[in-house]
N, C-alpha and C positions, 0 to 999 in steps of 0.2 A: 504494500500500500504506500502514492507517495505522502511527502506530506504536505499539509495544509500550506498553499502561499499566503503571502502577509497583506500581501495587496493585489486586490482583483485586476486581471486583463482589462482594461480600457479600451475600445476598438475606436476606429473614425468614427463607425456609425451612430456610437453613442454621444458622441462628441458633437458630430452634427444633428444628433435629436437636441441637444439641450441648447447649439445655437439656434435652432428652430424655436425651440421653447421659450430664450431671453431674447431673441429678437426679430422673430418673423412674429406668425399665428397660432401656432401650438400650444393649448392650454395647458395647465399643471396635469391635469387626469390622464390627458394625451400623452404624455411627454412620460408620465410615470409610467402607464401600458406598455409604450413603446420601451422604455427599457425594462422593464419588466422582460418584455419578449428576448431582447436583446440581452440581458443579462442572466436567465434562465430561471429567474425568479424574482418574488417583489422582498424578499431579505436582502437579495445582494442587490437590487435597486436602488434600497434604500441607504444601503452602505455608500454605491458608489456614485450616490445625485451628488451629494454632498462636494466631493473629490472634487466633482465636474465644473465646480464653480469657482471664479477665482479668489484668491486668498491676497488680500492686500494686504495684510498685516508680515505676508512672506517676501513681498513685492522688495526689489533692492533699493536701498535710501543711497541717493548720491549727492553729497554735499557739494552745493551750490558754487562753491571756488574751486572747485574740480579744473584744471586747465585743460582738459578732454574735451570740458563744456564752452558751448558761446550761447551767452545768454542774451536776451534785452527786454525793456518792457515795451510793450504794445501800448501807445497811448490812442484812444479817438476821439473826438471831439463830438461834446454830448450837448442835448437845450441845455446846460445849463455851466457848460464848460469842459474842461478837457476828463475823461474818463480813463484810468489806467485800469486795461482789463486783464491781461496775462501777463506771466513771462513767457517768456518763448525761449525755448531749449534746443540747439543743437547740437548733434556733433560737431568737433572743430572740421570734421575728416569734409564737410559737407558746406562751410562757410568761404566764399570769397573774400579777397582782401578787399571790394568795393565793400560790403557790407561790415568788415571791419575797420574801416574811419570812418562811416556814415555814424549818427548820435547813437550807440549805442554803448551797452556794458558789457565788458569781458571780465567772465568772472575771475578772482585770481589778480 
Protein backbone atom coordinates (compact mmCIF):
# COMPACT_ATOMS: atom_id res chain seq x y z
CA UNK A 1 0.00 0.00 0.00
CA UNK A 2 1.57 3.52 -0.95
CA UNK A 3 1.31 6.18 1.36
CA UNK A 4 -0.85 8.84 1.86
CA UNK A 5 0.47 12.21 -0.15
CA UNK A 6 0.54 15.55 1.96
CA UNK A 7 -0.90 17.59 -0.67
CA UNK A 8 -3.50 16.62 -3.38
CA UNK A 9 -2.62 16.70 -7.28
CA UNK A 10 -3.85 20.06 -8.58
CA UNK A 11 -4.69 19.64 -12.21
CA UNK A 12 -5.23 22.81 -14.83
CA UNK A 13 -8.63 21.91 -14.82
CA UNK A 14 -9.23 22.60 -11.57
CA UNK A 15 -7.51 25.66 -11.79
CA UNK A 16 -9.53 26.89 -14.57
CA UNK A 17 -12.96 25.97 -12.76
CA UNK A 18 -12.02 28.36 -9.94
CA UNK A 19 -10.98 31.09 -12.51
CA UNK A 20 -14.24 30.54 -13.82
CA UNK A 21 -15.61 30.71 -10.45
CA UNK A 22 -13.75 34.25 -9.20
CA UNK A 23 -14.11 35.76 -12.50
CA UNK A 24 -16.27 34.66 -15.22
CA UNK A 25 -20.04 33.09 -14.38
CA UNK A 26 -19.74 30.19 -12.36
CA UNK A 27 -21.45 30.12 -9.00
CA UNK A 28 -20.09 28.75 -5.70
CA UNK A 29 -22.41 25.39 -6.08
CA UNK A 30 -21.07 25.11 -9.71
CA UNK A 31 -17.68 25.40 -9.03
CA UNK A 32 -17.81 23.12 -5.82
CA UNK A 33 -19.64 20.20 -8.26
CA UNK A 34 -17.25 20.75 -10.63
CA UNK A 35 -14.58 19.95 -8.46
CA UNK A 36 -16.13 17.79 -6.76
CA UNK A 37 -16.03 15.69 -10.07
CA UNK A 38 -12.61 16.61 -10.77
CA UNK A 39 -11.28 15.85 -7.40
CA UNK A 40 -13.11 12.58 -6.86
CA UNK A 41 -14.86 13.65 -4.07
CA UNK A 42 -16.60 16.79 -2.09
CA UNK A 43 -13.78 15.85 1.03
CA UNK A 44 -10.92 16.40 -1.12
CA UNK A 45 -12.81 19.45 -2.77
CA UNK A 46 -13.17 20.94 0.04
CA UNK A 47 -9.43 20.60 1.03
CA UNK A 48 -8.24 21.76 -2.19
CA UNK A 49 -10.87 25.03 -2.93
CA UNK A 50 -9.18 26.50 -0.29
CA UNK A 51 -5.36 25.99 -1.98
CA UNK A 52 -6.82 27.22 -5.12
CA UNK A 53 -7.06 30.63 -3.98
CA UNK A 54 -4.42 33.18 -3.58
CA UNK A 55 -2.77 33.77 -0.35
CA UNK A 56 -1.43 37.39 0.15
CA UNK A 57 -0.21 37.07 3.31
CA UNK A 58 2.43 34.58 1.40
CA UNK A 59 2.78 37.07 -1.40
CA UNK A 60 6.62 38.47 -1.42
CA UNK A 61 7.03 42.07 0.34
CA UNK A 62 9.66 44.11 -1.64
CA UNK A 63 10.93 47.05 -0.19
CA UNK A 64 10.39 50.11 -1.89
CA UNK A 65 14.38 51.27 -2.26
CA UNK A 66 14.84 48.07 -3.89
CA UNK A 67 17.28 49.44 -6.96
CA UNK A 68 15.78 46.48 -9.13
CA UNK A 69 12.76 48.83 -8.76
CA UNK A 70 11.66 52.27 -10.79
CA UNK A 71 9.12 53.70 -9.05
CA UNK A 72 6.86 57.02 -9.59
CA UNK A 73 3.61 58.57 -8.49
CA UNK A 74 0.95 58.91 -10.81
CA UNK A 75 -0.60 62.25 -10.32
CA UNK A 76 -4.07 63.47 -12.22
CA UNK A 77 -5.67 66.32 -12.16
CA UNK A 78 -9.10 66.09 -10.26
CA UNK A 79 -12.44 69.10 -9.94
CA UNK A 80 -10.87 69.92 -7.37
CA UNK A 81 -7.01 69.65 -7.83
CA UNK A 82 -4.28 67.48 -8.55
CA UNK A 83 -5.16 63.72 -7.23
CA UNK A 84 -2.08 61.28 -6.49
CA UNK A 85 -3.60 57.96 -7.21
CA UNK A 86 -0.76 55.05 -7.56
CA UNK A 87 2.71 54.23 -7.41
CA UNK A 88 3.76 52.76 -10.21
CA UNK A 89 6.40 49.97 -10.16
CA UNK A 90 8.73 48.73 -12.58
CA UNK A 91 11.24 46.61 -13.37
CA UNK A 92 14.42 48.73 -13.90
CA UNK A 93 15.05 45.80 -16.72
CA UNK A 94 11.83 47.50 -18.41
CA UNK A 95 12.46 51.60 -17.90
CA UNK A 96 14.04 53.80 -20.60
CA UNK A 97 16.60 56.55 -19.75
CA UNK A 98 13.72 59.07 -21.27
CA UNK A 99 11.45 58.02 -18.49
CA UNK A 100 14.27 58.22 -16.12
CA UNK A 101 14.84 62.24 -16.13
CA UNK A 102 11.36 62.87 -16.93
CA UNK A 103 9.69 64.02 -12.88
CA UNK A 104 9.94 61.04 -11.46
CA UNK A 105 11.23 58.94 -8.38
CA UNK A 106 13.81 56.37 -8.38
CA UNK A 107 13.61 54.46 -5.41
CA UNK A 108 17.07 54.10 -3.66
Amino acid sequence: MSEPTKHPNITQAMVDAFDEYTHLTLDRRSFMDKLTKLAGSGAAAAVIAPMLAANSAQAAIIAPEDKRLFTKDLVFAGPSGDIKAIWLFLPMRLVSFQQLSSSTRIAG
